[in-house]
N, C-alpha and C positions, 0 to 999 in steps of 0.2 A: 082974499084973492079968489077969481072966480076959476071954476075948472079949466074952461080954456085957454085961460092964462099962464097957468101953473101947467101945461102940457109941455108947451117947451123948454123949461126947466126940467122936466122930470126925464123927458129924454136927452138934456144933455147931461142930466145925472147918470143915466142907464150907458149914454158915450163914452163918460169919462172912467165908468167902471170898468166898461170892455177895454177900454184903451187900459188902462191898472192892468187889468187881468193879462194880456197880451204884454206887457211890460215885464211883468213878474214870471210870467212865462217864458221870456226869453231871457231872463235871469238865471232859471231856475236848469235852461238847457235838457236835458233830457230825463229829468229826473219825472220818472213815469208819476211815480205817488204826489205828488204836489200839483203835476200838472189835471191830474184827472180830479181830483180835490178841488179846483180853480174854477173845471171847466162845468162841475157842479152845482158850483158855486150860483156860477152866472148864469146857466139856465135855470134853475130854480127862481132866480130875483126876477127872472123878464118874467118868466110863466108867472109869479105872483102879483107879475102889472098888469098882466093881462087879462088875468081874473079879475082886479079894482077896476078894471073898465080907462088906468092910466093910460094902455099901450094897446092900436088898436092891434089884433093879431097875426094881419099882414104887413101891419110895419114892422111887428116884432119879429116875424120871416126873413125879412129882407134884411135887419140889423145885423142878424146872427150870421146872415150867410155872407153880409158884407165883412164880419172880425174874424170869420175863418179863413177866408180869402187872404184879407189882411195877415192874420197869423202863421199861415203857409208861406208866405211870401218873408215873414220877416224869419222864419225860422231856417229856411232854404240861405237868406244872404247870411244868418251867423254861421250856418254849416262850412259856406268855405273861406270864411275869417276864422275859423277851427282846424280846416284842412290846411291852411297857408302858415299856421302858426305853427312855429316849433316850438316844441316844450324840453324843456330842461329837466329831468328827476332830480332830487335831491340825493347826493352823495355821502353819507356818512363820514367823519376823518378819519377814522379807523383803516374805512375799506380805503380810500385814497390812500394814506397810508403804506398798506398793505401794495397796492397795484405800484404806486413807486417803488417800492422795494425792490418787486419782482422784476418790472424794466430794468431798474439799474444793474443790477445782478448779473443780468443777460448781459446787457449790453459791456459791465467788465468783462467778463466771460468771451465776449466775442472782440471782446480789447487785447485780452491776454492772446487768444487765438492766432489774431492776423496781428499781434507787434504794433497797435498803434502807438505813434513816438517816439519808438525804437528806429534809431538812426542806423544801428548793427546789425539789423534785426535779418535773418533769411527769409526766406517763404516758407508757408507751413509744410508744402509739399516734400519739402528738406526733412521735413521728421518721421518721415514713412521709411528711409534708408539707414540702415546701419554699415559702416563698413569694420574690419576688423581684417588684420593680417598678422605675420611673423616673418621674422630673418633668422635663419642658423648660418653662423660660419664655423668650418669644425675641420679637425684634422684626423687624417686615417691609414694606420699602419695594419697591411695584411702580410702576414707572417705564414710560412708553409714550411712545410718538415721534409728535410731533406729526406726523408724514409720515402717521398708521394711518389705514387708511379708519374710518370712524365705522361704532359697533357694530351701526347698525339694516340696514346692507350684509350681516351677515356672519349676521344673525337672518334674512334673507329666503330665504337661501339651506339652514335649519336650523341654520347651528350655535351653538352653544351658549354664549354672549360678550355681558354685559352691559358692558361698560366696554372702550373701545381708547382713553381718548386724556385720562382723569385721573389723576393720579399719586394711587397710596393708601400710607398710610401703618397697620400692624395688629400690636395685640402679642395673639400667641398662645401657649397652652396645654395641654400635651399631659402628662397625667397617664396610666400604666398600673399597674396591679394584678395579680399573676399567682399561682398556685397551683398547685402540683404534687403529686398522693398517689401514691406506690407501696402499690399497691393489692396486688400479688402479686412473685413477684423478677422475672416477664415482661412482666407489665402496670403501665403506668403510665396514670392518667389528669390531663389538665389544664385549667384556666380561667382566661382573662384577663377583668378587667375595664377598659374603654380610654374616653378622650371621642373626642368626635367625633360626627361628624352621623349618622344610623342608615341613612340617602339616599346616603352618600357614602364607596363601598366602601374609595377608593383616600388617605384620610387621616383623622387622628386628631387632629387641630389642632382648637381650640375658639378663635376667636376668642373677645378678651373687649371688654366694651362692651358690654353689653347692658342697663342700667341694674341690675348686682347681681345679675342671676339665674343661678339654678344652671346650672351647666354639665351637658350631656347626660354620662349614664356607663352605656356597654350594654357585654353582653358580644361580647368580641371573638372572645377563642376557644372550644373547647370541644372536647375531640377524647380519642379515646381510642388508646391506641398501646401494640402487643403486638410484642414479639421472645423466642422462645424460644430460652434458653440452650444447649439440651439438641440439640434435633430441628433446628431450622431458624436457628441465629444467623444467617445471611447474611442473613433476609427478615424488614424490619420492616414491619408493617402498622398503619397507622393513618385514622383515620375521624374524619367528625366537620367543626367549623373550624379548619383546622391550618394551620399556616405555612406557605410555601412551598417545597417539598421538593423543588425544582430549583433545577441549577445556572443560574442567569442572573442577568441585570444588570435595574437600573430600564428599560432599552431595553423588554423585554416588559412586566416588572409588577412595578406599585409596590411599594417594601421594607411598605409598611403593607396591601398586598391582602392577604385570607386566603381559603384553600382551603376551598371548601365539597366536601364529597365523601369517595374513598377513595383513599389513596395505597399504593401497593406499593414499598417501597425496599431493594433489593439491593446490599449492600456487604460480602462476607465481614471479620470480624474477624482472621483469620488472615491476611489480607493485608496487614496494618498490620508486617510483617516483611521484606516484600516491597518491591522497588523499582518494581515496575508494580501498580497496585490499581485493577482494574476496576469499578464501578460503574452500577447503572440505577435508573432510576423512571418506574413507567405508574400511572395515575390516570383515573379519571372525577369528573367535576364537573357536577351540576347550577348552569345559568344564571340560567335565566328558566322557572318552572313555567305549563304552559297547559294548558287543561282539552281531552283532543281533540277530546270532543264538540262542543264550539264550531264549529270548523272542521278539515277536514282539512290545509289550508295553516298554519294555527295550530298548532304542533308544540310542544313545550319544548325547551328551548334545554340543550345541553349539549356541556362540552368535555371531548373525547378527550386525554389529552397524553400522551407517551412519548417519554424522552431515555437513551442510552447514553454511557459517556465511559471514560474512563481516567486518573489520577492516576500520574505521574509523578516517584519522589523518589530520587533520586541519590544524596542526601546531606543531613546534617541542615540543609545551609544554602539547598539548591536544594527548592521542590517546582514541580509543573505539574499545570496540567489541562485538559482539552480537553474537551469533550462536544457532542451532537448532539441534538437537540429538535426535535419536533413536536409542533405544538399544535391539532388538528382542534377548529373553533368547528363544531358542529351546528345545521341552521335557524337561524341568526344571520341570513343575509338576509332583507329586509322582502318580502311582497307584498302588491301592492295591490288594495285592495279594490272590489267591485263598485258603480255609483254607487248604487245604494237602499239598500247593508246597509256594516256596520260588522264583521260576524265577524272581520276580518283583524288588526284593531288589534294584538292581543297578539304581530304580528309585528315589532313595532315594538320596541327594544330602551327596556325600563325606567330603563336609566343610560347617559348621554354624557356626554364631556367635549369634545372640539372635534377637528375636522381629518378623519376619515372622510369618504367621498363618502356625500352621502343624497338619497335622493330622496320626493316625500309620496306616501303610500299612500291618505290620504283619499278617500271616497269622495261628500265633499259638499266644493264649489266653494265655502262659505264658510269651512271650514275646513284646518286643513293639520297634516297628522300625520308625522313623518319617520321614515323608518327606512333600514337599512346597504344599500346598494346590492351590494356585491360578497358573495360568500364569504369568509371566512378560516381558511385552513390555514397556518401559521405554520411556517415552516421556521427553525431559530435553530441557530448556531455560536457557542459560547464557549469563549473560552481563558484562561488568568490563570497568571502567571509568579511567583513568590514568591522572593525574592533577602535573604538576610540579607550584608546590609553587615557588620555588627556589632551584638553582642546593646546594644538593644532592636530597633535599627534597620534595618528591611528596604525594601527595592525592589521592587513591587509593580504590574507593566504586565498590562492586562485590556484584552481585543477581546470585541464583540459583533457580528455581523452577521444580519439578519433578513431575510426573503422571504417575501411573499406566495403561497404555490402556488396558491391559490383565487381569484384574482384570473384573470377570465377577458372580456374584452372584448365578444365576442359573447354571451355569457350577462347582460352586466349592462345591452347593449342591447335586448335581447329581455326583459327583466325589468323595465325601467325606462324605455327608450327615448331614454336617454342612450349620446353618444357621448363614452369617459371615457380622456385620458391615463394609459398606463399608472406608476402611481406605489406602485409594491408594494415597496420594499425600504429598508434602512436600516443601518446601524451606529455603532459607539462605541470611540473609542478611550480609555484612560484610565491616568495614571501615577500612583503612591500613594510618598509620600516619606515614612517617620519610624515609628513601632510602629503596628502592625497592629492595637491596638485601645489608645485613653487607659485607664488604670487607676491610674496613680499620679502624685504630685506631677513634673512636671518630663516626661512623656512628650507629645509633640509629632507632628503628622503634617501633609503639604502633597499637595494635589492638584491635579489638572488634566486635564482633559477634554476631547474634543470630540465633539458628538454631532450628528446627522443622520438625520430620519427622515419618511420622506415618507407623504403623505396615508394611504394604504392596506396603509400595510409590517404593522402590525400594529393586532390593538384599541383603539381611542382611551380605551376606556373602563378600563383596565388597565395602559394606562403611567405614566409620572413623574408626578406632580400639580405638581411647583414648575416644572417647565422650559416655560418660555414660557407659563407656569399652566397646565399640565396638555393632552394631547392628541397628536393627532401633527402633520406636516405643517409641521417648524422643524429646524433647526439650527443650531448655536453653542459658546459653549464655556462650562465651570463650573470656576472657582477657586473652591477649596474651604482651610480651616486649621482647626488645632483644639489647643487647647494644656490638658493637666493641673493644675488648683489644687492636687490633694489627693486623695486618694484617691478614685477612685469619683466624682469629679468636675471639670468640663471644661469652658471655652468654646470654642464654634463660632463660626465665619461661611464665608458663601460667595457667593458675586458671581455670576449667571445672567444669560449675556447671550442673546438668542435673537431670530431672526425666521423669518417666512413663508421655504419655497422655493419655491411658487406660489401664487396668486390674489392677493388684497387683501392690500394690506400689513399688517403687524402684526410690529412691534416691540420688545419688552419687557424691558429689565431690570431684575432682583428681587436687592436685596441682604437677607440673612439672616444675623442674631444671635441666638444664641442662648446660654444658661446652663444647663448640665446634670448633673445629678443622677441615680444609681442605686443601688439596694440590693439 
């Protein structure tokens, strides 16, 4: 075959090579190394045609530049048949596996949550509220000594004593309601609903007898109460009307007084691992609100309190605890008013109950208005010994002792113009036999007490209401029992013997039954 003949065959050889190459090329997609290897390839084969004189050297120009053109073109359409394309990775069965797990989990998780298929089911919101209350029905005999001076002796003097010397016989009533919502995992808020008289801070008794009519039902508590888990677990704080958030006995105040105000209570939870567990609580508490403009002697009444202590536990059978309390009552004492005007009155304390020294602030000779003659700053010591005999059965000895630090002789003469034995202090001793709280059929507890507390040891208006019927200025002793029917309920009684330790006699013992009930 002559050369000219054999030319067109040899460039459709060099055609069909470019075309290969361009093929393999778009097979090969972006794989740098292969393609630069190709593109090697096939310039080197033209350049060695073009040296044999096969290919003249501007056809072999235009060849090349016509299979780049071409390869541009075919490599731009596979790029967006690559873009349009979804790819699928391959999934191991393990990790499938593994990811169903995880969904289903959840998803029971959030089955159990919201009740799917529970036909009974509440809303979950329902589980942020706890409620819990009790009923007492109880009967009560108060017994007086024909020795007592008669009560019109002991009105002349202010206090507060309609009856020394008839025996009464009262069955009363004490219904509570209570409600708890966890509002957040920090905050909780709560509300009691209680009877009782709305005048009579220190009990919740509703005599009944009244010819049928309803019995009063206010609220008792109301308080809100934050502990962050996170930043500050040691410090709860709570506001509001809250329980009592100190360590003490009935000696200062009533198990039924409530805290009006704000309480700060420090007790790390990581001490609960510990054999020494430190603790405190300071609070203020508005008293008695008074307008100042009225008078500048007319003040509002408010009490400072703040107590430190220390918990004590050795061992699961032994606990203690000790603590130290003061109690600053603010403007608590009365002054008296000028004779033409009245501004003073609201120095005069809104609630008594009997035994404080007073004297009248009135300022008109026909009438007589009393109020607290001394200061009070309360100094209180409490201790309490917890002894497990054997399970249910523990040993249970508790001291109180109290002092007046505001009590001040020359200040209450020059305020008053009374000269006043000093009777500022008091205490309690008291033993507990049997389970520390009734809750089931068959649990049993016995106590015994004696208590002692004179005129001026602490506020009349804030201690015990049943012991010599409420006040200070007695002592005596309280047998107490209490035995389990059944679950969650219980009969009580307790035997109150009490008299005067100065002025006019007064005598009284108060026997109490009671039937009790909680949920």
């Amino acid at each position: 075959m002559k050369r000219a003949e054999r030319f067109p065959l040899r460039v459709a050889a060099l055609a069909a090579l470019l075309a290969l190459g361009q093929g393999v090329a778009q097979a090969q997609g972006n794989e740098r190394e292969d393609l630069e290897t190709l593109r090697q390839t096939t310039m080197n084969l033209i350049q060695a045609l073009v040296l044999q004189g096969v290919l003249p050297a501007d056809k072999a120009d235009q060849l090349v530049k016509a299979a780049e053109t071409k390869a541009r073109a075919t490599v731009a359409e596979a790029k967006k048949v690559e873009e349009s394309t979804v790819r699928v990775q391959y999934v191991p069965e393990s990790v499938r596996k593994q990811i169903g797990d995880q969904v289903r989990e959840e998803v029971v998780a959030q089955a159990k949550a919201e009740r799917w298929g529970d036909v009974n089911a509440v809303p979950e919101w329902v589980d942020r509220f706890k409620f819990d209350g009790d009923v007492r029905v109880g009967y009560q005999r108060d017994m007086f000594s024909d020795g007592n001076a008669p009560e019109f002796f002991f009105q002349t003097v202010g206090q507060d004593i309609d009856n020394t010397l008839e025996d009464r016989n009262r069955y009363r009533l004490r219904a509570r309601l209570g409600v708890t919502a966890r509002v957040t995992q920090d905050v909780s808020a709560q509300l009691r609903l209680a009877t009782g008289s709305g005048s009579e801070p220190v009990s919740t008794n509703q005599t009944l007898g009244n010819f049928g009519n309803k019995a009063n039902f206010s609220l008792d508590r109301a308080f809100i109460r934050a502990r962050s888990q996170d930043t500050l677990p040691w410090l709860t704080v709570s506001a509001g009307r809250l329980p009592n958030p100190f360590f003490s006995s009935d000696l200062v105040f009533d198990d039924d007084l409530v805290f009006e105000g704000l309480a700060l209570q420090f007790n790390d939870p990581a001490a609960a691992a510990r054999t020494w567990r430190p603790f405190g609580t300071v609070g203020l508490f508005p008293l008695q609100d008074v307008q100042r403009s009225v008078s500048n002697d007319a003040r509002s009444k408010w009490l400072l309190a703040a107590q430190g202590g220390v918990e004590w536990v050795p061992s699961n059978q032994l606990r203690t605890r000790f603590g130290v309390g003061l109690y600053d009552y603010r403007n608590i004492a009365g002054v008296r008013n000028d004779p033409t005007f009245n501004t003073r009155d609201e120095t005069a304390p809104r609630f008594r109950q009997k035994g404080n020294s007073l004297f009248d602030i009135s300022g008109d000779p026909g009438t007589r208005l009393w109020a607290l003659a001394s200061d009070y700053q309360v100094l209180n010591l409490s201790a309490a010994v917890d002894y497990q005999l054997y399970n249910p059965v523990h040993l249970i000895v508790s001291a109180d002792y109290v002092r007046n630090l505001g009590f001040d002789q020359s200040k209450i003469r020059q305020r008053t113009g009374l000269s006043l034995d000093r009777e500022d202090s008091g205490y309690m001793l008291r033993a507990t036999l049997g389970s520390p709280e009734i809750l089931l059929s068959g649990d049993w507890q016995m106590s015994l007490a004696y208590r002692y507390l004179e005129a001026d040891a602490v506020l009349d208006a804030f201690t015990d209401s049943d012991f010599h019927l409420g006040g200070t200025n007695n002592k005596g002793f309280i047998l107490g029992a209490q035995y389990g029917l059944s679950r969650n309920t219980w009969l009580s009684a307790r035997w109150l013997s009490s008299r005067e330790i100065t002025g006019l006699p007064l005598s009284i013992n108060t026997l109490q039954v009671q039937f009790n009930a909680k949920f």
